[in-house]
N, C-alpha and C positions, 0 to 999 in steps of 0.2 A: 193534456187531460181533458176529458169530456164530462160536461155532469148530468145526473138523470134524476131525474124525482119520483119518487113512488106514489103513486096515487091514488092510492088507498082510501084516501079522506074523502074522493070526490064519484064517488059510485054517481052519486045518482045523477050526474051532469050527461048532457048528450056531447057525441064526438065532437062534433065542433065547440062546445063550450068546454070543453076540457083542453082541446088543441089550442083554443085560442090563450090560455088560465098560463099554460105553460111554455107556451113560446112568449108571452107577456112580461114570465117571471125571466126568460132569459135563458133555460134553461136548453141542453143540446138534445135532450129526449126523456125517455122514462122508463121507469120499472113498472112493468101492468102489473096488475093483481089476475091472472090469469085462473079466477074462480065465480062459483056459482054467485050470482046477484051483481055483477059488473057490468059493465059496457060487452065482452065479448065471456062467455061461459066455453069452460072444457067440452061439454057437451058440442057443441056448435066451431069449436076451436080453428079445425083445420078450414074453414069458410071466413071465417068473423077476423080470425088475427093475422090471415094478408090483407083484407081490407081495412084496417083499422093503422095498420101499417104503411097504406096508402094515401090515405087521409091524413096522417099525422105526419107522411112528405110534404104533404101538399103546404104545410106550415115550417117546411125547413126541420121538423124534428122527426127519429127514430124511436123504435124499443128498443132498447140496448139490454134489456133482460126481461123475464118473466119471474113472476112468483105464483108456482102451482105445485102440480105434480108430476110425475115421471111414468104417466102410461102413453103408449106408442105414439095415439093418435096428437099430445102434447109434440114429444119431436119433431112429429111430422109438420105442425103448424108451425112449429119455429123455425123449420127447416124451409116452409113456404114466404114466411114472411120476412127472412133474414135475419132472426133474432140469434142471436150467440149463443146466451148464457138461459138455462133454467134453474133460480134460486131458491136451495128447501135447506132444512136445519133435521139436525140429529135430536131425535127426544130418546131419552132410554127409559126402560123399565127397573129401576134401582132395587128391585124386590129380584132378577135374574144378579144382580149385582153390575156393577160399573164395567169392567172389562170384557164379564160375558157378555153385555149389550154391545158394545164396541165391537166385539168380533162378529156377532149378528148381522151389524147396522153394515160391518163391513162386506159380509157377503153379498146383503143385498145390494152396494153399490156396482160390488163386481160384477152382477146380473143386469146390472143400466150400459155399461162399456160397450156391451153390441150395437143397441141404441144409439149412441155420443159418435160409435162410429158410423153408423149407418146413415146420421141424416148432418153430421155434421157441427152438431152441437153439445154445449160445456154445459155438465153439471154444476153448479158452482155449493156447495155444506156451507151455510151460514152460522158462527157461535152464538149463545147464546144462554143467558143467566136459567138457572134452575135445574133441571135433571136431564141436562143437556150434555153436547160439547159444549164448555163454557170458555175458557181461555186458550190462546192460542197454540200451549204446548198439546191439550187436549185435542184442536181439530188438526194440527200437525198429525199427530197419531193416527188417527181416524183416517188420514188420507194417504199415510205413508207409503209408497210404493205405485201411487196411481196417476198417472199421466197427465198435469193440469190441462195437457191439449183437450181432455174429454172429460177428467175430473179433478176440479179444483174446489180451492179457497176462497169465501165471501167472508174478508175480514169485518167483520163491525166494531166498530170505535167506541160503542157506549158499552154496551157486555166484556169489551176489553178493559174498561174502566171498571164496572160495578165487579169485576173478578181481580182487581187491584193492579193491573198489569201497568208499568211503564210504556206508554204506545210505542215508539221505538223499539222497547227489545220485544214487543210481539208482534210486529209488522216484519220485524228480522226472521224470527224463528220460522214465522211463512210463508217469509218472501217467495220461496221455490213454489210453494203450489198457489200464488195470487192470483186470483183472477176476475175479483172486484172489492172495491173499498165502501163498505157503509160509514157516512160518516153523521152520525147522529150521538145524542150526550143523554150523560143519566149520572143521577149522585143516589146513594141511597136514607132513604126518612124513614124516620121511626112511626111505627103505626100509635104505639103505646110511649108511655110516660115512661123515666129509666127503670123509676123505683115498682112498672110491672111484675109480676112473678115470673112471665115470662114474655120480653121484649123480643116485640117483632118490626121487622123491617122492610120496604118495600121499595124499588125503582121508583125516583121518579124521574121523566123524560123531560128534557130542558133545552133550551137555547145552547150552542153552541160551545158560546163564554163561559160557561156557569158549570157546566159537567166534571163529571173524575179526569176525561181524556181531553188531552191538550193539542187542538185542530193544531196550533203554530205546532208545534214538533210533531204532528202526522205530515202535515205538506211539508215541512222542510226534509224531513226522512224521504217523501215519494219524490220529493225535487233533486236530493243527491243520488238515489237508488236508479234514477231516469226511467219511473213511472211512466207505464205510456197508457194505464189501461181505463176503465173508466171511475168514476166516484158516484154514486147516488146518495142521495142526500132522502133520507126515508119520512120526512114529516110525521115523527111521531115525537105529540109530547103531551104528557100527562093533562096540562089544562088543554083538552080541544078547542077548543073555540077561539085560541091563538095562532091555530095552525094557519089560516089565509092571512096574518101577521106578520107572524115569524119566519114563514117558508120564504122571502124573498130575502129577508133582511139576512136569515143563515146563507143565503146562494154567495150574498156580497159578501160577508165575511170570511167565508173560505174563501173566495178571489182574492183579498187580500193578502193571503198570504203570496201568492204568487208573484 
């Protein structure tokens, strides 16, 4: 297994102070945020994210994914720069209702498969808490019948938690269409007091240890399934200002398990 960090937190660093942050933590490459205000923009895409990819060899690390969107000239950059995977998530409109979005959401993937094949590169549908696909029977669904070589599954481990899942039986149900493991944590806090008239609740993003999903029973499932694919570790947690903290200390503690 390889791990990648998303670096999302660090827009405003330049390439080499980003390259050096992450080959520091140890880390085997990253998820770009392949959008507007980053190091390399969609606009600029197919010029910016082979040379960014070249640069971040030069420190022994890869982009082992992107997180953008799915117009041609995206492909083609990934396809220049050797990147696999482009990571996006399913939002529905709950007012069409849940299933009619679902059938929507799936035409449109069907409409990216020419792409996935033309330049060589995997969609990857990320779940995710809210009026999403949220648990893993839901992005099963959503992808049923579609090829993980061109469209797959970006499990995440903390949305698999805040939607109550045992990690194991929802690493199982997708296992067929895997094609990356987020593993990040979330427990859910109440905004309001019980005795509200109407109690709300919200994500919050945490260390590791502390979350609904239990890292020790994700790696041991990817260790006996003979996981070969990568893990990105997303640095997202509700108190920011622990993220340059907690981003190393989470890298060691998944190794741990291993």
């Amino acid at each position: 297994m390889k791990f990648s960090i998303f670096t999302k937190p660090w827009r405003t660093l330049s390439v080499d102070e980003l390259c050096k942050k992450v080959a520091n933590w140890g880390f085997d490459g990253v998820e770009f945020p392949l959008r507007d205000g980053y190091q390399v923009e969609p606009a600029n895409a197919e010029k910016g994210l082979p040379e960014l990819a070249k640069k971040m060899s030069e420190y022994g690390l890869s982009i082992m994914s992107v997180a953008s969107g799915t117009d041609e000239n995206i492909f083609a950059a990934c396809q220049a720069a050797g990147v696999p995977i482009i990571r996006i998530m399913a939002g529905f409109d709950l007012k069409k209702g849940y299933l009619n979005s679902e059938k929507e959401y799936r035409a449109n993937l069907e409409k990216l498969l020419p792409l996935c094949e033309k330049y060589g590169v995997k969609v990857g549908v990320q779940n995710h808490y809210g009026p999403m696909v949220f648990n893993s029977m839901e992005l099963k669904s959503v992808l049923s019948g579609f090829d993980p070589k061109y469209i797959g599954a970006v499990w995440d481990a903390a949305h698999s938690g805040l939607s109550g899942e045992i990690a194991a039986q929802g690493l199982d149900i997708i296992w067929d269409n895997l094609v990356l493991v987020n593993l990040k944590n979330a427990y859910w806090k109440p905004e309001t007091g019980p005795e509200a008239e109407k109690v709300v609740w919200h994500p919050y993003f945490t260390a590791g240890q502390y979350g609904m999903a239990s890292y020790q029973e994700i790696m041991e499932y990817l260790k006996t399934r003979g996981y070969k694919g990568d893990i990105c570790l997303p640095a997202e947690y509700t108190d920011e200002p622990l993220v340059e903290r907690l981003t190393p200390l989470e890298l060691e503690y998944v190794k741990s398990f291993l």
